[in-house]
C-alpha positions, 0 to 999 in steps of 0.5 A: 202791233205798235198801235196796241200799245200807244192804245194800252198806255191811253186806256189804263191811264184813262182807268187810272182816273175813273175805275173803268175804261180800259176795255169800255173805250180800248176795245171798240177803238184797237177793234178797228185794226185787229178785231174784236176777239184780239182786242178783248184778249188784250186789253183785258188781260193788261186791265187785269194787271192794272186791276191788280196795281191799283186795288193793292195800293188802294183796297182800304178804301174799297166799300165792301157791302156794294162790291159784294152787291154787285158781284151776288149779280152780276157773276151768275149772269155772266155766262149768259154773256158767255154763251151770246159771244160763242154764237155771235163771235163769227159777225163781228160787225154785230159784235161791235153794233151791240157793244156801241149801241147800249153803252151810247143809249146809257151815256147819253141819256145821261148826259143829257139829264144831267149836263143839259137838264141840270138833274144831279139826282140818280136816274129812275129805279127802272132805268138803273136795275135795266142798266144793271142787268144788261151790263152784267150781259155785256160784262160776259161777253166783252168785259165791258160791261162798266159802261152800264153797270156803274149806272147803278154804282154811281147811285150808291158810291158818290166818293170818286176814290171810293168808287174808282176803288170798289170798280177796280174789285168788280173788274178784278174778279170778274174779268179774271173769270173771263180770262179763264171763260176765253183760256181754256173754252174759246182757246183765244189766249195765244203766244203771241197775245201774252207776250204783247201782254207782258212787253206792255206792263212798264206801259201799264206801270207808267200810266198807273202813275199818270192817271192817278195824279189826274184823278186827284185833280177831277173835282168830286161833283164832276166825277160822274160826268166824266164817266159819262163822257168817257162811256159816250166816246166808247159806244160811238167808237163801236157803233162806227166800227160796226158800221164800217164792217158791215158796209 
């Protein structure tokens, strides 16, 4: 279990920085050693302590009316999730391709308009509710679902703190709701799941501190591309591990 947490330490510094990334990059990278179902137990329930650290010291910037937007959506389509994960929770290898495969269709069309076509503006109105709505999916079956749903928040929050801040209120509230979705249906949470959990929070302390002096380093106007990158790297993590399970 030793890679779990040079993972957890990485991953909650890297969601220090952005408001996601912990679970969106951690589970397709930690899958390819304990698999999925493990994965997901773990690092959403240390996100959830990182949620908790960061939306206590920074909740007066939170923007209130898009995290109530966001949650009116997402949380009634979270079971739909729920329900698709209990069918598919046996093929793992489809598990990681369809984790890989949005999130890196999202990411890199993204990159491309707005690193290589020099587009700042917001993507069309059809490509951002499509986005929405599968990552409202994928929130509830993996509680990943950041890498599709902060299409549609980087359009509204353009503040890099502000949004880091409202993400952070997404994840708490909705990965708490999964964290019960996996207790007491999927029975995923073991002894030994919590008590990794718990030998990890000074890790997740350390890093909380470490992300935050790097995020007030990351210039505004560059802020939305590094969430891009970082959602790039999570999807061709998947897709590889998908790959390399169904070979």
């Amino acid at each position: 279990m030793f890679i779990y947490f040079i993972v957890v330490f990485l991953m909650q510094v890297l969601e220090s920085i952005a408001g996601f990334g912990s679970t969106s990059i951690g589970i397709p990278l930690l899958a390819l050693a304990l698999g999925t179902e493990t994965s997901v137990a773990l690092l959403s329930g240390a996100g959830l302590v990182l949620c908790l650290i960061i939306a206590s010291s920074q909740y007066k910037k939170v923007q209130v009316r898009q995290l109530l937007i966001i949650l009116a959506f997402v949380i009634p389509v979270m079971p739909v999730g729920y329900l698709l994960y209990t069918q598919l929770r046996s093929m793992e290898w489809a598990l990681r391709l369809i984790m890989g495969s949005v999130v890196t269709l999202v990411a890199s069309r993204e990159i491309w308009r707005r690193m290589i076509r020099k587009d700042p503006g917001d993507p069309p109105k059809w490509f951002v509710y499509t986005a929405f709505g599968i990552g409202a999916v994928v929130q509830g079956m993996f509680s990943m679902g950041g890498a599709l749903i902060n299409v549609y928040a980087l359009t509204r929050i353009k503040d890099k703190s502000a949004f880091r801040a409202t993400m952070i209120m997404v994840w708490l509230i909705t990965n708490s709701l999964s964290l019960l979705f996996r207790v007491f249906v999927l029975h995923a949470y073991t002894r030994v799941i919590w008590t990794y959990i718990l030998y990890s929070l000074p890790l997740i302390f350390a890093a909380f501190f470490v992300g935050n002096r790097l995020h007030k380093r990351i210039p505004n106007e560059k802020f939305a591309h590094v969430v891009y990158l970082v959602q790039l790297v999570s999807g061709l993590f998947s897709i590889a591990g998908g790959i390399l399970l169904l070979v």
